[in-house]
N, C-alpha and C positions, 0 to 999 in steps of 0.2 A: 576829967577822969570820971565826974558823974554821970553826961550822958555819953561816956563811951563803955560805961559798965549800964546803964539801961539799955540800949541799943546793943550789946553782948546779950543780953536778957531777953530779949525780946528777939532776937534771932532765933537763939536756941527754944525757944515757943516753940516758931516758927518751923523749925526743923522737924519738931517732934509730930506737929500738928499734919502737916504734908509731905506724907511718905516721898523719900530720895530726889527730896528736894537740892542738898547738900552738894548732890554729885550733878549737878545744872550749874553752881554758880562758876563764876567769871574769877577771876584773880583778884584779891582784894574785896571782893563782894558780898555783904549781909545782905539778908530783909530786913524791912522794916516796919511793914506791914503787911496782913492779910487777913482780907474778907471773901466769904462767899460771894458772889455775883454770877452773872449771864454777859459772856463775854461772846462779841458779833466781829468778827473781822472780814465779813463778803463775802469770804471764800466757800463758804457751802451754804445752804440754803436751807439750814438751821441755825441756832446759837448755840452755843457749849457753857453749860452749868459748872461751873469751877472755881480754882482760890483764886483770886485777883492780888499780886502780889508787888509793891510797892520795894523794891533795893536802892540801892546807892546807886544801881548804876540803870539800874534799867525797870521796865514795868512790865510782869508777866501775866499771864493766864497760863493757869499748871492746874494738870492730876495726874495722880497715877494709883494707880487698879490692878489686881493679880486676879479679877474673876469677873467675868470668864475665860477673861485669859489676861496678860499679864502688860499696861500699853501705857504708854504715859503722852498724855496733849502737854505742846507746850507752844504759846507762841510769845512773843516779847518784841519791846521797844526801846529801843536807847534813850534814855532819859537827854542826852547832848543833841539827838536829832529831833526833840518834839518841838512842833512849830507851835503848837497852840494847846489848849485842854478847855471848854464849853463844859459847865456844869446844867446840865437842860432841866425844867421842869414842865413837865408836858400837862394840860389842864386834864386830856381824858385819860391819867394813868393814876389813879391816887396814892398809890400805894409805892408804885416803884420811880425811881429817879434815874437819870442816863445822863452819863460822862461818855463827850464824844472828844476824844482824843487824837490828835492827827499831825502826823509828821511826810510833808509835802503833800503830795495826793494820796495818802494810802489812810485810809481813818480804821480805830478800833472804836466801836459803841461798848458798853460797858455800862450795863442795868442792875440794879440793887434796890433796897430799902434802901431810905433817904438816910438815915444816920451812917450807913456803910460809904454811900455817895460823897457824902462832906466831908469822912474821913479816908478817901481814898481823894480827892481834890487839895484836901489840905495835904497830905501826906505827899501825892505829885509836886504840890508849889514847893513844900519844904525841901524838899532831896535835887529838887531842880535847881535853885537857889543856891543850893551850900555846893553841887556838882559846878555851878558856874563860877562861883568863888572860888574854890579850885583848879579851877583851868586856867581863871586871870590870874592865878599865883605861877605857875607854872611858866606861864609865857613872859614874866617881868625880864628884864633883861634881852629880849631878842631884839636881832636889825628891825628898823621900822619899818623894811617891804615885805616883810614878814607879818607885819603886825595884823593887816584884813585877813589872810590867810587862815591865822590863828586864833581871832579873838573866836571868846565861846559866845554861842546864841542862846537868847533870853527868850524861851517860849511866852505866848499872850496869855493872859486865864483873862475868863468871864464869863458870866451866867445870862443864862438866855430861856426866857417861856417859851412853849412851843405848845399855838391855840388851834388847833383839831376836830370837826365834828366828833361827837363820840362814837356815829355811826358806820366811821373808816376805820376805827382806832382799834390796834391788835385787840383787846380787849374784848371790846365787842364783837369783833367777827369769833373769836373763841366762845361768847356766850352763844353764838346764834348756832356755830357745828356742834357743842355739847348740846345745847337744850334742842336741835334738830334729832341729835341722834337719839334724844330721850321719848320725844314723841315718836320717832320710828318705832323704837322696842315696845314704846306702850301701847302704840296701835298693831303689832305683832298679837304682845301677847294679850291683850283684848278681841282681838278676832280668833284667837285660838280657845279664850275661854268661852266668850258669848256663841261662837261657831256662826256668829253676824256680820256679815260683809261690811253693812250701814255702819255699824260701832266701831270698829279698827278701820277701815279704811283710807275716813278722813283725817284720822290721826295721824297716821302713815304717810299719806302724802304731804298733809302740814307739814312733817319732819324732814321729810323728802328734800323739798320746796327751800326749807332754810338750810337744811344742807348745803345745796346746791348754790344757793345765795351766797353762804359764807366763804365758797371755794373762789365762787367769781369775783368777789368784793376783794380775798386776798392775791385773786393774779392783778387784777387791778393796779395795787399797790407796789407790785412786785414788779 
C-alpha cells in the first residue's frame, strides 16, 4: 500500500509538472519519473529538448506548448519491446551523459546531466523488471506450445566508455562555430571602428576559416 500510494504521489507531480500529459497515458498507466533531457531518435537532424518520462508501461519524450502556437512532441517505447538500455559515458562530454536505448534496430539517444542519467537507467531497469514479472504471472497456467510465444523478454543493461578525440566531439565542433562567429563580429566591428583593413580583416577571416571548419568536421560525422 506504501509504494502504491508513493507512486500515486509521484504521478500526480508528474501530471502537474508536464502540461496534458494525463490525456497521453495508456489504460492502467502512471509515470514514474521525469527529467529534463535531449532526446535523439534519427528522425530529424536535430535533437529535441524535453521531459524524458519513465511509466509502467512505456518510456516517453513529451512537451507541450501553447506559444506560438499550441503542439505537443511525443514519441515513446514499450517498456515489453526494449532489447537492451547502454548507460554511455563518453571521455570528451564532461558534463553530460547518454543512454542509448534500443529496441531491435530502432535506437533512442537520450542526453542529460549524469544524476538525471542514473536515475532514468535505474528507473528503466526498475519498471522493466516488475513489467516482466507481470507478464510471467499472467501466462502461469497456459498450453506449453504457447509458452515461447508468450514468455516476456528481459531487456540487457550495461554501461559502456565511449573514448573520442575531443577534436570530433559535438562539443568541440560547437566551440569552434561559436568562437568563429565571435572573431567574424569582432573583425566586422574593428574594421568599422579603426576604418583599417589590416586590423578587422584577419580577424574576419580567422573566424571565417573556423566556421567553415566546424560545418565540415560536422558533415563529417553526420
Amino acid at each position: 500500500m506504501s509504494t502504491m500510494y508513493t507512486h500515486s504521489r509521484t504521478a500526480e507531480k508528474i501530471f502537474r509538472r508536464a502540461r496534458r500529459l494525463r490525456e497521453q497515458m495508456q489504460a492502467n498507466e502512471e509515470p514514474r519519473l521525469a527529467v529534463p533531457a535531449i532526446w535523439d531518435s534519427g528522425k530529424e537532424d536535430k535533437s529535441t529538448p524535453c521531459e524524458v518520462i519513465v511509466t509502467n508501461q512505456r518510456l516517453m519524450g513529451y512537451y507541450s506548448v501553447n506559444f506560438p502556437r499550441k503542439r505537443i512532441f511525443l514519441e515513446d517505447m514499450q517498456l515489453n519491446k526494449i532489447s537492451s538500455v547502454t548507460l554511455r559515458e563518453k571521455t570528451f562530454e564532461p558534463i553530460f551523459r547518454e543512454l542509448l536505448v534500443c529496441e531491435g534496430p530502432r535506437k533512442i539517444y537520450i542526453r542529460a546531466p549524469r544524476r538525471y542519467i542514473e536515475a532514468l537507467y535505474a528507473a528503466l531497469r526498475s519498471n522493466s523488471e516488475q513489467h516482466v514479472t507481470t507478464s510471467k504471472e499472467t501466462v502461469v497456467g497456459e498450453p506449453a506450445q504457447h509458452e515461447q510465444a508468450t514468455a516476456p523478454h528481459t531487456p540487457s543493461y550495461g554501461r559502456q566508455d565511449v573514448r573520442r578525440t575531443f577534436e570530433r566531439s559535438p562539443l568541440a565542433i560547437t566551440l569552434l562555430y561559436v568562437g568563429g562567429l565571435f572573431l567574424e563580429v569582432s573583425g566586422f566591428v574593428l574594421w568599422g571602428a579603426t576604418h583599417s583593413l589590416q586590423v578587422g580583416l584577419p580577424l574576419f577571416i580567422a573566424g571565417l576559416v573556423a566556421v567553415l571548419a566546424a560545418i565540415f568536421v560536422r558533415r563529417q560525422r553526420n
